[in-house]
Structure formats: C-alpha cells, structure tokens
C-alpha positions in Angstrom: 26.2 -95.2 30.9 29.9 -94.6 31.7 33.1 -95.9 32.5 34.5 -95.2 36.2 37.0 -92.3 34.4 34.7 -90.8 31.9 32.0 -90.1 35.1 35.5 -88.7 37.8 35.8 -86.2 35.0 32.0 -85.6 34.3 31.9 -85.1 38.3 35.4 -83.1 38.2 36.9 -85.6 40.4 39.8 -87.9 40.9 38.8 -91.6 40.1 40.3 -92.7 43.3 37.3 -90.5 45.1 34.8 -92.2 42.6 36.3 -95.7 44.1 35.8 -94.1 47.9 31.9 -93.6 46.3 31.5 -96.9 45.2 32.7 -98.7 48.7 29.8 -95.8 50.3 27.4 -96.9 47.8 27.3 -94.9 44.7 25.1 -96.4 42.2 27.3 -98.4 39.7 27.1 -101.9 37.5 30.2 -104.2 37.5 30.8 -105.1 33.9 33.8 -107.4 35.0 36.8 -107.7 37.7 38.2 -104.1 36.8 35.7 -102.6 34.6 32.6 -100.7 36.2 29.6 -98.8 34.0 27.5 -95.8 36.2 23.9 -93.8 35.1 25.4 -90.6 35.4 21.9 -88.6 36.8 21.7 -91.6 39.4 25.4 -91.2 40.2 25.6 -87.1 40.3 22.2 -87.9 42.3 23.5 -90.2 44.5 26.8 -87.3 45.3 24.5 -84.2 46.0 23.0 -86.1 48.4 25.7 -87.4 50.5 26.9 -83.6 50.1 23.4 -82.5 51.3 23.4 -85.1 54.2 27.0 -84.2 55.5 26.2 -80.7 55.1 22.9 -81.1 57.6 24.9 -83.0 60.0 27.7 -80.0 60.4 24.8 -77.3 60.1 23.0 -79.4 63.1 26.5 -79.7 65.0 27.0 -75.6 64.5 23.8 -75.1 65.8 24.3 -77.1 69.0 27.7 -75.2 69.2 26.3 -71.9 68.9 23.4 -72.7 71.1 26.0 -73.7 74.2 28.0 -70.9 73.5 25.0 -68.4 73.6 23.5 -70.3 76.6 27.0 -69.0 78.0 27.2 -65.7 77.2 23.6 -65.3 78.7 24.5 -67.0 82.1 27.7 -64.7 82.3 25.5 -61.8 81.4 23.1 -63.0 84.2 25.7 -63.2 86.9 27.3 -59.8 85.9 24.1 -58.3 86.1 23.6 -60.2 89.9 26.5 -58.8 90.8 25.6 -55.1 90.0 22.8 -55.3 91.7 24.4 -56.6 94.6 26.9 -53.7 94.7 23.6 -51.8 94.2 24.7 -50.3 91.0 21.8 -51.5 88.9 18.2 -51.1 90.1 15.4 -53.7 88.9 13.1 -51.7 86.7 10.0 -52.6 88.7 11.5 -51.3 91.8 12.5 -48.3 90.3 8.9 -47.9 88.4 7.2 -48.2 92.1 9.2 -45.8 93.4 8.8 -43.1 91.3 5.1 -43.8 90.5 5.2 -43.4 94.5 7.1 -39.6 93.8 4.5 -38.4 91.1 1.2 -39.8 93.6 3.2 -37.3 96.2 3.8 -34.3 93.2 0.0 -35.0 92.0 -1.6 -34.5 95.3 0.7 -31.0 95.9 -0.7 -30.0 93.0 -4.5 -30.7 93.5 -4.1 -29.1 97.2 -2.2 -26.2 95.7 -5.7 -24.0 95.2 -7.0 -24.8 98.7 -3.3 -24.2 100.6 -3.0 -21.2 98.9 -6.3 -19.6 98.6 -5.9 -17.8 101.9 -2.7 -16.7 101.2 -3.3 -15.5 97.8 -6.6 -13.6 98.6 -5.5 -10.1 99.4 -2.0 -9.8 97.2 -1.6 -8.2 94.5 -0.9 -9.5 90.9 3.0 -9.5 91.1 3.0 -10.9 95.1 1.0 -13.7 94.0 2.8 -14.8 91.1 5.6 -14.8 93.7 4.2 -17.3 95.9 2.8 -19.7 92.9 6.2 -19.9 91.5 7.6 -20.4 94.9 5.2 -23.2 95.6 5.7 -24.7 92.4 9.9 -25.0 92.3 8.9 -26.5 95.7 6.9 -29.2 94.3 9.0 -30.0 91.7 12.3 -29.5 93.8 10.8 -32.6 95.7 10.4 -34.5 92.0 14.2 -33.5 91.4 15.4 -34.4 94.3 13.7 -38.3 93.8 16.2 -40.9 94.9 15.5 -44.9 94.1 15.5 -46.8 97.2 17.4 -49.6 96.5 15.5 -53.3 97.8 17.3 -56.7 98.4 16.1 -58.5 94.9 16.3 -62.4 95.2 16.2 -63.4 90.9 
C-alpha cells in the first residue's frame, strides 16, 4: 500500500491526475479526511484499462471515419466512372469481351474456309504464285482483326 504521492510518482503522474482517478473510480482506501492508501497492481490495473478503454473508443470512432470517407471516395469514383462512359470514353468490359469474341468467331471461320475458298484457286500455280495468294488471304483476315472497333452500347449500372 501507498500514499496518494508515492503511487503519482510510481505512475509518473501529477497527484492532481491521481485525484481526477479517484473521482473516476480508481481503486483506493480513505485512511482519514486528507490521507488516502492505494494497491499499487489494482491501481496501475485499474489505469491501463481506462487507457485501453479510451483507446477502443477512438480506434472504433477512426474506423467509422475512415469507413465514410472511403464510402466517399468509392461513390465519387462511381460517378467519374458513369460519366466516362456516358461521354463513351470507357467501355464495360463485358461489352467489349462480346464484341471481340464476335471478331475472333468471324477471323476463326475465315480461317477454316481458307482450304475450300482457295483450293480452286491454288490448284494450278506454282510454288511462289501460291504463297502469293496465302499471304494475301491471310493479311486480309487479320486486316479485318486490326481493324476491330468496340461498338459502344447505352449501359444502365
């Protein structure tokens, strides 16, 4: 046990902030009008966890904080990105996807017809002639790849 001064300097605290812990609760024994005896472990104890409590109640107060200011930023972010696609600068992914999944169906079946549209012509050419015409076919098929534009679609989000 200890007097009121000897625990403020155990604690490394003014005596006046010891009296502020008394009227809060601290754990202490009135000896007579002016003269007060504390545990020191139940005291110390009794300090880390009003520390500890305040401590939860700003960390819970920062997190609601943080949470509206991040619920912000991702409802600015969501309007920004409305408005781009509105001035058709940004394309929704699955739109794009569906187009150009519609451009490679069209490349793919140019290049599964290519033997039977050019077997004809290739028949009777020579080696060099025919090269010609495959490469020529080819730059035309992929050309239309190349040349693949998104077709922009009114999005409702």
């Amino acid at each position: 046990m200890v007097s009121l001064a000897e625990l403020a300097g155990i604690m490394g605290i003014d005596v006046n902030t010891v009296r502020k812990c008394m009227v809060q609760g601290m754990p202490h024994k009135k000896i007579n009008a002016r003269l007060y005896e504390f545990d020191t472990a139940k005291a110390i104890h009794w300090r880390l966890q009003m520390e500890a409590d305040k401590a939860d109640e700003e960390t819970d107060e920062i997190r609601y904080d943080e949470a509206k200011r991040r619920k912000a930023v991702a409802d600015a972010l969501s309007a920004e990105l409305d408005l781009e696609i509105t001035r058709s600068r940004l394309a929704v992914i699955d739109d794009v996807m569906e187009n150009f999944a519609e451009a490679l169906v069209n490349v793919r079946a140019q290049l599964v017809g290519m033997p039977n549209r050019l077997a004809g012509v290739l028949e009777y050419q020579e080696q060099k002639e025919i090269r010609s015409i495959l490469n020529q076919d080819l730059k035309q098929i992929l050309n239309g790849l190349s040349e693949y534009e998104h077709e922009y679609k009114d999005n409702e989000r």
